[in-house]
N, C-alpha and C positions, 0 to 999 in steps of 0.2 A: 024374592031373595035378591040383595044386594049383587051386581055381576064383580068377579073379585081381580084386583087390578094387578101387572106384574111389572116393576120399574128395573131395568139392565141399560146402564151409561146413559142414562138420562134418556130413554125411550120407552113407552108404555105396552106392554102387552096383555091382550085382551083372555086369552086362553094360555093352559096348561103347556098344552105342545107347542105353540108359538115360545113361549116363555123359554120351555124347555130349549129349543133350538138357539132362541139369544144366546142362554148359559153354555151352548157349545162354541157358538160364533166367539163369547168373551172368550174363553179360556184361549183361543187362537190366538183373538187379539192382545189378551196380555203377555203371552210368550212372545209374539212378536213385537209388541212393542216396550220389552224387557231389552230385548235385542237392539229393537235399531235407539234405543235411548242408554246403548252400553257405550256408544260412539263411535264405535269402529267403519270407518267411513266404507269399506268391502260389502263388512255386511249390508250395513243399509241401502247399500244400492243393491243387492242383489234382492232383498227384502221388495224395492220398491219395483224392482224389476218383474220378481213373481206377480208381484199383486198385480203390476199393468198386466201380465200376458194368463193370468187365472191361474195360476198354482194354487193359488186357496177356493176352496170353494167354502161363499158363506151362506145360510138359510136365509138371514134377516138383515134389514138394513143395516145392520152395526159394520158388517162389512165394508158397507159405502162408506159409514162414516168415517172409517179406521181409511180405508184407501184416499178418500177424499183428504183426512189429517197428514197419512206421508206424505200424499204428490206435494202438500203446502211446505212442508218441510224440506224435503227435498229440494222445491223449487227455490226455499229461502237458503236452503246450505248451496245451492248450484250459485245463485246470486251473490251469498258472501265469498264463496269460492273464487269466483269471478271479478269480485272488488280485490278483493288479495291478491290474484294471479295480475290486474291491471298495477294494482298499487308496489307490486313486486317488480314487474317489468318497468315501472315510472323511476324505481329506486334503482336498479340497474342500467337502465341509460344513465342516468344521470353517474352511475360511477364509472361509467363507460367514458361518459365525456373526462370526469376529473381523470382518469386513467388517460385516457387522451391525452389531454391538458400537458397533465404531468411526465407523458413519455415526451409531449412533443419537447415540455421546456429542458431537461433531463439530455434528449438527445440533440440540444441546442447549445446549453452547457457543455456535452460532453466534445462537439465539433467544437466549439469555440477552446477546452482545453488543448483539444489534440490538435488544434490550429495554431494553439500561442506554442504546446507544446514542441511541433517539428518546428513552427519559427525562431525559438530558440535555437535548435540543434542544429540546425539550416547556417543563423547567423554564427555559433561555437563555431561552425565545423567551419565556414568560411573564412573567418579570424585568426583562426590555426592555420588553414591551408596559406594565407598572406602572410603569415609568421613564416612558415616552412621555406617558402620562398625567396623571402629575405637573408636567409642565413648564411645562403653562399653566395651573393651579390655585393661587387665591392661597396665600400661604404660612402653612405652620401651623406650631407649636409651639414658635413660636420670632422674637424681632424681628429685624429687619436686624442690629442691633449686635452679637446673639451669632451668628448665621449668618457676616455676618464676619468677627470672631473666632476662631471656626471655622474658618475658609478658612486664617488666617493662619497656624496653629496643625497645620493638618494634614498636611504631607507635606515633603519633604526639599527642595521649592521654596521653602517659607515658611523655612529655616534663615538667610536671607540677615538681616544688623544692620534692623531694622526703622528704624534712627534714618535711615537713608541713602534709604531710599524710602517713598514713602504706597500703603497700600494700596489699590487700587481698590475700590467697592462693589462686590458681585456681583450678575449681572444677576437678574432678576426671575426669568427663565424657569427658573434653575439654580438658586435657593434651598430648592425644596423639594428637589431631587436631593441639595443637599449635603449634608440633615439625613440622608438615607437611608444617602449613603454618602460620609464624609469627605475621602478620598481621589480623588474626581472633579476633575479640570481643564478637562474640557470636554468638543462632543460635535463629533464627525464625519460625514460625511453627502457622496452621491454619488446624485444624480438618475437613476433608471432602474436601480438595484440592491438589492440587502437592506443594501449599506451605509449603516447610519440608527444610530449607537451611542454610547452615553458612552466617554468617554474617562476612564481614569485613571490615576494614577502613583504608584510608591511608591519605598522605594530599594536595590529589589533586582527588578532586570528579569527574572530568572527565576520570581517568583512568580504574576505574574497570565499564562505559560504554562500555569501547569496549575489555577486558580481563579477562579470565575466571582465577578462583584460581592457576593456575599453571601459571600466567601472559601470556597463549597464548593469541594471538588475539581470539576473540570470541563475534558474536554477538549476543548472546544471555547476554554477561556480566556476573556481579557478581553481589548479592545483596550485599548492602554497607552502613556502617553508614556514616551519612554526617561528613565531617573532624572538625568542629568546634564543634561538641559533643561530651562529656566525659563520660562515664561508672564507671569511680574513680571519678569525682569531686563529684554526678554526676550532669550533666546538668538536668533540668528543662523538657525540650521536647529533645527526642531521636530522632531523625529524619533518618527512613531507608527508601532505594533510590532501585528499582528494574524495569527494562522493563518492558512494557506490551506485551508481545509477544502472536503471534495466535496459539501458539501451547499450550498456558497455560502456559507456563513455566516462570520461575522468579516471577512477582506478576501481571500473567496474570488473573490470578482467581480472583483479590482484586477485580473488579468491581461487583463480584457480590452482594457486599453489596448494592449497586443501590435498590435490590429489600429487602424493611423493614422485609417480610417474611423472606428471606435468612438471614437476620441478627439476629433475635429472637430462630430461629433453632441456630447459632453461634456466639454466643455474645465476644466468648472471643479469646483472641492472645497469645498461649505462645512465648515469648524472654527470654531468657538464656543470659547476657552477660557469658562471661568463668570465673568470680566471683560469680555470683549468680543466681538461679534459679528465673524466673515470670512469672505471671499469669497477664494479661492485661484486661482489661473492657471497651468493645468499649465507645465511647459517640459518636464522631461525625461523617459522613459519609457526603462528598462534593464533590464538584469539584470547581476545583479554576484553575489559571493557572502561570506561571511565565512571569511578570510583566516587562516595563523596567524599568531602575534604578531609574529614574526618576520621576515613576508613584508613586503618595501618595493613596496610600490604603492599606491593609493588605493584609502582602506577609508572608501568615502558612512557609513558608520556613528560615525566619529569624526568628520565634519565637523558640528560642532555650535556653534561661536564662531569668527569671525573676527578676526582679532588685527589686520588690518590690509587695505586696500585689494587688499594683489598676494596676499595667501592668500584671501581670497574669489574673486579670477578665476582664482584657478589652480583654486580646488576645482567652477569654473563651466566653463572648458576640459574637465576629467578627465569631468566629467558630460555634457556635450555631443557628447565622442567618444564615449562607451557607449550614448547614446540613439539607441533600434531606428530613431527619424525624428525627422524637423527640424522643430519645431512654430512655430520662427519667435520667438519669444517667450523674454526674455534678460534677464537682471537685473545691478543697479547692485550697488554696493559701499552697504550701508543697507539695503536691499531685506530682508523676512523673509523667510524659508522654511519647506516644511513640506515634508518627506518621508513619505510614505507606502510601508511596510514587509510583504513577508510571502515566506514561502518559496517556493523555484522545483525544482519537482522534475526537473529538466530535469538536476542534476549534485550531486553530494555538497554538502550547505550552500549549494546555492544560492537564493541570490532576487532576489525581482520587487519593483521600487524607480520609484516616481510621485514627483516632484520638483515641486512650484508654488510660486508667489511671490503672497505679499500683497497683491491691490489696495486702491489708496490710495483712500478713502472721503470 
């Protein structure tokens, strides 16, 4: 009689109970190898952990096979694991370096701004401080007679028929300023701030944005009367233009009229054009912004001559409704004005706009 053969995972067994014993060993080995072929990377190591240290006990060689099959496995997920973890840490230096790279260039850029940037403020503040200086030192290189001549001769205010008005002498204190720099009209100044500066004008308001008094580039600018305003005729509303810069500088201080406290402690603005000495008397305190050409509202920036008694209360109404508070204080039809001008970051093109009126002397 033929001996009868028993095949379990490709291994032969000769008898019943042999046989029988495979069919328990598989049963094992296919739960576990349900398991470690579910991927959960836990399980299978603990999977191949038992089987190193005997947690299974198997009858028949299938056990070897099945143990001999993880450690292969395991030892190829330990190797790809290990290609990954190299090729992970390859990709990581290397962003290590571009992160490098890019802080070093980043904080090379940024020394190199904040090196042009206090060299600007450095060279401002020095140009001022030589201005300052100048103002009460008698005058040199020059008589009264060509100094004002000068004055007449300098900037798009002097374009008016000279036969029609006399020109004023220029005061004492601003004579040596004007040989410095042609273009001055006068100086601005606010008690308890860094605002203390010349004033001057030419007739293109976008220039002294980006050029300091010596016409360098400089972005900190010049403060500057707007070109369509006169100091000889004079116009009605003065309108002077300065940055808001973070450092305070130009007419970074002006915001803090915002707070009605701050303004009752400093009510007033002295401006000097280089003809005459003043003392200013806030009224309004707003924010407004520039408009496009288009837009019909009131735009404080064109109010510059009054043509007539009811367009000066009307442009005195518009400004009264926008001002943050009530300061009490209100002007005629005759009355000068000086606006004080500078951006508001608070909304696209906006700004912070100080309104005072001329006390009468």
């Amino acid at each position: 009689m033929a001996r009868k053969d028993y095949l379990v995972e490709g291994r032969h067994f000769s008898t019943e109970s042999e046989y029988s014993k495979a069919l328990h060993d598989k049963r094992i080995i296919d739960r576990l190898r349900a398991q470690y072929n579910a991927g959960d990377r836990r399980i299978q190591e603990k999977i191949y952990k038992d089987l190193k240290q005997g947690e299974y006990h198997f009858y028949t060689d299938l056990g070897k096979d099945f143990c001999s099959e993880i450690e292969k496995k395991s030892n190829s997920a330990s190797a790809k694991m290990e290609n990954l973890v190299k090729m992970e840490l390859v990709k990581m230096e290397k962003r290590r370096k571009l992160i490098l790279a890019g802080c070093t260039i980043l904080g090379t850029l940024c020394l190199t701004y904040f090196g042009l940037y206090s060299w600007y403020n450095y060279r401002t503040q020095s140009s001022y401080e030589q201005l300052s200086e100048l103002k009460n030192k008698p005058v040199i290189g020059q008589n009264n007679e060509e100094i004002n001549a000068d004055a007449e001769q300098s900037g798009p205010l002097f374009s008016l028929d000279q036969n029609e008005m006399v020109v004023p002498e220029v005061l004492d204190e601003y004579k040596n300023l004007l040989i410095v720099n042609k273009r001055l009209i006068g100086w601005v100044k606010i008690d308890d701030t860094i605002i203390d500066y010349p004033v001057v004008q030419t007739d293109d308001n976008e220039y002294y944005l980006t050029h300091n008094l010596n016409q360098q580039y400089d972005k900190n600018g010049t403060i500057f009367l707007d070109k369509d305003c006169s100091v000889l005729k004079p116009s009605t509303n003065l309108i002077i233009y300065g940055h808001h810069m973070q450092s305070g500088r130009m007419f970074g201080n002006l915001d803090y009229y915002q707070d009605e406290e701050y303004y009752r402690k400093h009510p007033l603005i002295q401006f000097d054009t280089i003809y005459e000495k003043g003392t200013w008397q806030i009224m309004y305190v707003f924010r407004s912004r520039v408009f496009n050409e288009e837009d019909i509202t009131f735009k404080y920036y064109q109010f510059i001559d009054a043509a007539s008694e009811l367009e000066f209360d009307s442009n005195m109404k518009e400004m009264a409704a926008l001002s943050l508070y009530d300061t009490g204080v209100t002007a005629e039809y005759g009355d000068r004005l000086l606006t004080l001008s500078t951006c508001d970051y608070r909304e696209s093109n906006g700004r912070f706009v100080v309104v005072a009126k001329k006390i009468k002397e």
